[in-house]
N, C-alpha and C positions, 0 to 999 in steps of 0.2 A: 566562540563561534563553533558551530557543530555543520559538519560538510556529510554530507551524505549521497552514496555511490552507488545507485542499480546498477542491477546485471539481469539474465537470464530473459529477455526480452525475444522473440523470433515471429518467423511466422509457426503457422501451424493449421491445420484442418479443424474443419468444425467435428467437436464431439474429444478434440485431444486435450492433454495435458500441457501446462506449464508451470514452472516455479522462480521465480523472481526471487531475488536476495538485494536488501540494501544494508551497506555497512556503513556504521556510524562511528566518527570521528574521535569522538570523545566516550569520555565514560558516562553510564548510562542514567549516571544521578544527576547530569547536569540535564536531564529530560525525563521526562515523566510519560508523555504522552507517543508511541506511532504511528504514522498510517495510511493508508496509500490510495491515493485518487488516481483518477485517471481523465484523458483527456481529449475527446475526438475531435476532428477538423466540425468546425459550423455548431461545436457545441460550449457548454460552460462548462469548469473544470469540477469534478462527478467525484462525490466521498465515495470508497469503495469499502472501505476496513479501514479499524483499527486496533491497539493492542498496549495495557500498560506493563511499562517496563516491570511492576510489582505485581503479582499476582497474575498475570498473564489475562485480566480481563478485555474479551473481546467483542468488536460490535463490528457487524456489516449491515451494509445498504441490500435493502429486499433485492434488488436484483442479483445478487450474486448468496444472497444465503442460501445455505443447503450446495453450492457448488466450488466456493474460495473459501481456504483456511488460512488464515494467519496465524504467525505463530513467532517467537521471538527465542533468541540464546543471549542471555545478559553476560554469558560469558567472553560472546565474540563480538559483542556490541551490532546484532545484524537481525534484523527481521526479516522474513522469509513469507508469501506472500503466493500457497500451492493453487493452483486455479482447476479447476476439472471442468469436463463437459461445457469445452469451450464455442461460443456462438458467435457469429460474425459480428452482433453487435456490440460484443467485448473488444473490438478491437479502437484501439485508441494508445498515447502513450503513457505510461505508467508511473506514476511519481512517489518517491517515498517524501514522509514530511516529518513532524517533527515540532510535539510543543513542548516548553519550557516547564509547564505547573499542569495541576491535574484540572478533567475539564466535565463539565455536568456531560448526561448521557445525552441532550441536545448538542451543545457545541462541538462533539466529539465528531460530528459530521457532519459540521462546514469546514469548507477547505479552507477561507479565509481564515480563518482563526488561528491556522497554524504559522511558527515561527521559524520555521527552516524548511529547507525545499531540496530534492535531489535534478538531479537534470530531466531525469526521464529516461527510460526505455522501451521501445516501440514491441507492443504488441499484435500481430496479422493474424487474423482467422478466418482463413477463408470458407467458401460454402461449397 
């Protein structure tokens, strides 16, 4: 079983910074795949990024390229999740996930696909 712990959630102004951290339970072989959706009231649960533990290959969703960097330390079992030029519509709560085996560059964002879930930490952007 792999348990997985955001942090780094708050409010914030439109146009600021935040950086999100999920740490992972286990070591980082027994997953392959991470990556962090997001989740606003009245909507369905949003790929945002992801990131494999080997090679650091990373993929985000058009709405946030060019402004979130994902990035991973295989050392501290923790992905990290920098968000810039933050807009009210980023706000929602932030989930880190977590698949088992590696995953074609489709499947890597749908959230369903993933096999482990963090709780969530709430993101605020106001305007």
């Amino acid at each position: 079983q792999v348990q997985l712990v955001e942090s780094g959630g708050g409010l914030v102004q439109a146009g600021g910074s935040l950086r999100l951290s999920c740490a992972a339970s286990v070591r980082t072989v027994n997953t392959k795949v991470m990556a962090w959706c997001r989740h606003a009231p009245g909507n369905e649960r949003e790929f945002v990024a992801a990131i494999t533990w080997s090679g650091g290959t990373a993929y985000y969703a058009d709405s946030v390229t060019g402004r979130f960097t994902i990035s991973r330390d295989n050392a501290k079992n923790t992905v990290y999740l920098q968000m810039s030029s933050l807009k009210p519509e980023d706000t929602a709560v932030y989930h880190c996930a977590a698949h088992k085996t590696t995953m074609t560059v489709y499947r890597v964002r749908i959230p369903t696909t993933y096999d482990f879930w963090g709780q969530g930490t709430q993101v605020t952007v106001s305007s």
